[in-house]
C-alpha positions in Angstrom: -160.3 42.1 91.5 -157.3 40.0 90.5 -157.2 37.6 87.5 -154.8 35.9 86.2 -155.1 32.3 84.4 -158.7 32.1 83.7 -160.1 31.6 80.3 -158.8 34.5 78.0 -156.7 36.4 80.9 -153.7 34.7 80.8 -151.4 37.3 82.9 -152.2 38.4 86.0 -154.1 41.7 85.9 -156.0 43.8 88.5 -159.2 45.5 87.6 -160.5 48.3 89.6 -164.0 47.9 91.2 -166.9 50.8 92.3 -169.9 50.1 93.9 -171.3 50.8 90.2 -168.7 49.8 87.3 -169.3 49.5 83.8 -167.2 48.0 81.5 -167.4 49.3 77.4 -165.6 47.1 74.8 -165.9 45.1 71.5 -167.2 41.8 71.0 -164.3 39.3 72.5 -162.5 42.0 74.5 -163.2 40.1 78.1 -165.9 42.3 79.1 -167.9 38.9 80.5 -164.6 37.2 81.6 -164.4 39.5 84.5 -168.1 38.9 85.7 -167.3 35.3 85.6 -164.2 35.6 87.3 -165.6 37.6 90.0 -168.7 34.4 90.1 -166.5 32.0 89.8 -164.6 33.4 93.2 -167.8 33.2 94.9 -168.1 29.5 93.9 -164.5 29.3 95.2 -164.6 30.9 98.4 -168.1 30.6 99.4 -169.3 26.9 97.9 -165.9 25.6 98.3 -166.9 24.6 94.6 -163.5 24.5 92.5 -164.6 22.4 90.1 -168.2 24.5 89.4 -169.9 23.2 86.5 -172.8 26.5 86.8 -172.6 29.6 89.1 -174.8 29.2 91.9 -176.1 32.7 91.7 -176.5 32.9 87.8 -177.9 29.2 87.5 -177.7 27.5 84.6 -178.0 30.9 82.5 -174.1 30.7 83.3 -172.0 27.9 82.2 -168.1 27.3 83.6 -168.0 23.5 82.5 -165.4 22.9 85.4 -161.6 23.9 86.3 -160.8 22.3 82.5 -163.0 24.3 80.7 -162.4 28.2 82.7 -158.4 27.4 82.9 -156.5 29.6 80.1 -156.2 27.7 77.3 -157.9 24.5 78.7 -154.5 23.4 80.1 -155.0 20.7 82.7 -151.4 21.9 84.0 -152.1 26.0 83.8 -153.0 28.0 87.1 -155.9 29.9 87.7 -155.2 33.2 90.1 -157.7 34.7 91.5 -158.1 37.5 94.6 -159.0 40.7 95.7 -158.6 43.7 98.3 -161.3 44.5 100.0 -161.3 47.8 101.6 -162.8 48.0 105.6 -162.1 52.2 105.9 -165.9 52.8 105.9 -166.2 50.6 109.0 -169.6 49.7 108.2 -169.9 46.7 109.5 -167.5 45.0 112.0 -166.6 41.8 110.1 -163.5 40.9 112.1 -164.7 37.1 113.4 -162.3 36.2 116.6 -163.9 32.4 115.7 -164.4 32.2 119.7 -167.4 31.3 121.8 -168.2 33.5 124.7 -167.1 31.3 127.2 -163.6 30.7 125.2 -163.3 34.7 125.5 -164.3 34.4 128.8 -161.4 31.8 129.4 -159.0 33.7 127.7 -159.7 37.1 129.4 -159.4 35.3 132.9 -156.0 33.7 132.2 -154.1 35.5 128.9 -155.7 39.0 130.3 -156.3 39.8 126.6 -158.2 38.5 123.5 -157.3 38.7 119.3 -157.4 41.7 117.9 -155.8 40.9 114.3 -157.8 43.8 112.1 -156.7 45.6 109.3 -158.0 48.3 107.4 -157.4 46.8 103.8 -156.6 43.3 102.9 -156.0 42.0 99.6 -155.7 38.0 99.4 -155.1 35.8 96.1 -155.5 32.1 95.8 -154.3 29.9 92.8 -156.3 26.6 92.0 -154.9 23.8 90.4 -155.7 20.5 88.8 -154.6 17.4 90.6 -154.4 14.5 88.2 -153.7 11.9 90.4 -157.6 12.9 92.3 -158.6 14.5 89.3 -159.7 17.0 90.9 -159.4 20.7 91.3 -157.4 22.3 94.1 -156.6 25.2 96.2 -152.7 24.8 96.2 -152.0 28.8 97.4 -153.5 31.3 99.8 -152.2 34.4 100.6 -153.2 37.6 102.8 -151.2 40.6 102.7 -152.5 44.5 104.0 -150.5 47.5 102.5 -148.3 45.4 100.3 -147.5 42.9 103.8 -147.5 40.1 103.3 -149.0 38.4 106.9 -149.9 35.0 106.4 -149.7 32.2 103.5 -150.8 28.6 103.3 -149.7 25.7 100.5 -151.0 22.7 99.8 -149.5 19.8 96.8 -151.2 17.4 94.8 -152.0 14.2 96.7 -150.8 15.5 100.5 -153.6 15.2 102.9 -152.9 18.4 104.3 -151.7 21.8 103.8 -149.0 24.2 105.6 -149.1 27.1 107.0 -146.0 28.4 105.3 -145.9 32.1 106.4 -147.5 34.4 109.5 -146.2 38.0 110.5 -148.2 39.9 112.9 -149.1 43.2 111.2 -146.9 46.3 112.3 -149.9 47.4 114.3 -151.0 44.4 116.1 -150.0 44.7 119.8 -148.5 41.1 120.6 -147.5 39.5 123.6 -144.2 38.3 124.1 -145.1 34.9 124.5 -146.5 35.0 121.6 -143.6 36.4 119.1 -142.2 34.3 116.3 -139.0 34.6 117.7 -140.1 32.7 120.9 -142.4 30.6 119.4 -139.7 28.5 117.1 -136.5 27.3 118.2 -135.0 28.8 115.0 -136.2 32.1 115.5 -138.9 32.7 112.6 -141.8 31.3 111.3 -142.0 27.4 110.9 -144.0 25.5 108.5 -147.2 24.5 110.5 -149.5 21.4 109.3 -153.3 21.8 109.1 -156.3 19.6 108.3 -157.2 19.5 104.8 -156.2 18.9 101.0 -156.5 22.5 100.2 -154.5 25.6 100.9 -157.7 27.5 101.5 -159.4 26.2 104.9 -162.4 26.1 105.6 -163.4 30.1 106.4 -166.4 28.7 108.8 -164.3 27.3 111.3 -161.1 27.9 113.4 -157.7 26.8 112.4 -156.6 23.6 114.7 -153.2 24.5 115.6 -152.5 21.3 117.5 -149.9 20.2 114.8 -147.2 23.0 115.7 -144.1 22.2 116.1 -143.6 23.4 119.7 -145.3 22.5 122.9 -147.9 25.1 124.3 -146.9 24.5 127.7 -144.0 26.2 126.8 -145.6 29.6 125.4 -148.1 29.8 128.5 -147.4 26.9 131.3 -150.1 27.4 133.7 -152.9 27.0 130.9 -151.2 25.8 127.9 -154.9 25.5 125.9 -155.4 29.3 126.2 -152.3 29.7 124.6 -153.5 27.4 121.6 -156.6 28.9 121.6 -155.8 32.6 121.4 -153.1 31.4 118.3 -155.9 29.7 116.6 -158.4 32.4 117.2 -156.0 35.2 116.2 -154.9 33.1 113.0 -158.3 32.7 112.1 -159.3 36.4 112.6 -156.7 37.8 110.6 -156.6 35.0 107.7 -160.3 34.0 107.5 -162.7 36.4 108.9 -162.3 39.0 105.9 -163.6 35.8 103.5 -166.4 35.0 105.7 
């Protein structure tokens, strides 16, 4: 678990989590800052709740009193960090989403010959939330995945912007991709272009796919004889890699 920002953590610090982890202390040491850290990322990712007045698992028993009241010294202008790494090695359960429907894998098989495949073993991702005083509101403003220290994919949002960018994507070493489908084809410049996506907040919404109809290329021109395979496969492969591990 990463904190960093949030009520008497005001550096960034990682804390190791087992299945079973106790935590010894003093009185005021931060022992239940860490619990509520870890519930307040659940509000975050899974209620899309930034703002959480009570923790939707604790109830009421738990009080955060909003982004104003959990942010390090109750500054309206600080940044709360928060993230993890999550560790897949057991392969337990398959939880790599590809965000398609059967017949859109069906489509892509029949023309692309090939479908996402954006897994990783271990991912760590971090988010910071923000206040936006012009909305008064709280806000995702950062979102980033890395795996082994790689960084693969990063979005941004500001204050007042009715969307958010995809600022960064790097297909993992491991990841088999199609030459279409390199940076350095994709973008006239060669690398990774910012990309504009739905939504005030730089974590979207891990339930659906990304809409990649903003980029700032024509798809025609990655595949031309089916152009919306190409989009799709992007926004599926995207997805898998940035959201699935959240869902």
């Amino acid at each position: 678990l990463t904190v960093g920002g949030f009520k008497g953590i005001k550096n960034k610090a990682t804390i190791p989590l087992a299945p079973i982890t106790l935590f010894f202390g003093a009185n005021s040491t931060g022992k239940s800052t860490v619990l509520h850290a870890l519930l307040y990322l659940y509000e975050v990712i899974a209620k899309r709740n930034f703002d959480a007045q009570y923790s939707s698992i604790a109830g009421e028993s738990l009080y955060f009193g909003g982004f104003h009241n959990i942010v390090h010294g109750k500054d309206l202008n600080g940044v709360i960090t928060l993230g993890a790494t999550l560790d897949f090695r057991d392969g337990v359960a398959d939880i790599w989403d590809d965000y398609l429907s059967s017949s859109e894998q069906w489509l892509l098989e029949s023309h692309l010959g090939f479908t996402p495949d954006s897994d990783a073993d271990v991912v760590s991702f971090e988010l910071d939330i923000k206040w936006d005083h012009t909305k008064s509101r709280a806000f995702i403003s950062r979102y980033v995945c890395k795996s082994h220290g790689i960084e693969y994919f990063k979005t941004t949002a500001q204050a007042g912007r009715p969307d958010c960018q995809i600022a960064h994507y790097q297909p993992l070493p491991h990841w088999e991709v199609d030459e279409s489908f390199k940076i350095e084809n994709l973008f006239d410049s060669g690398q990774w272009e910012d990309v504009s996506i739905n939504g005030q907040d730089a974590l979207p919404n891990i339930h659906k796919r990304l809409d990649l109809s903003n980029a700032p290329f024509d798809w025609s021109d990655v595949f031309e004889s089916h152009p919306l395979a190409a989009q799709l496969f992007a926004e599926a492969s995207l997805s898998q890699a940035a959201l699935a591990p959240l869902k």
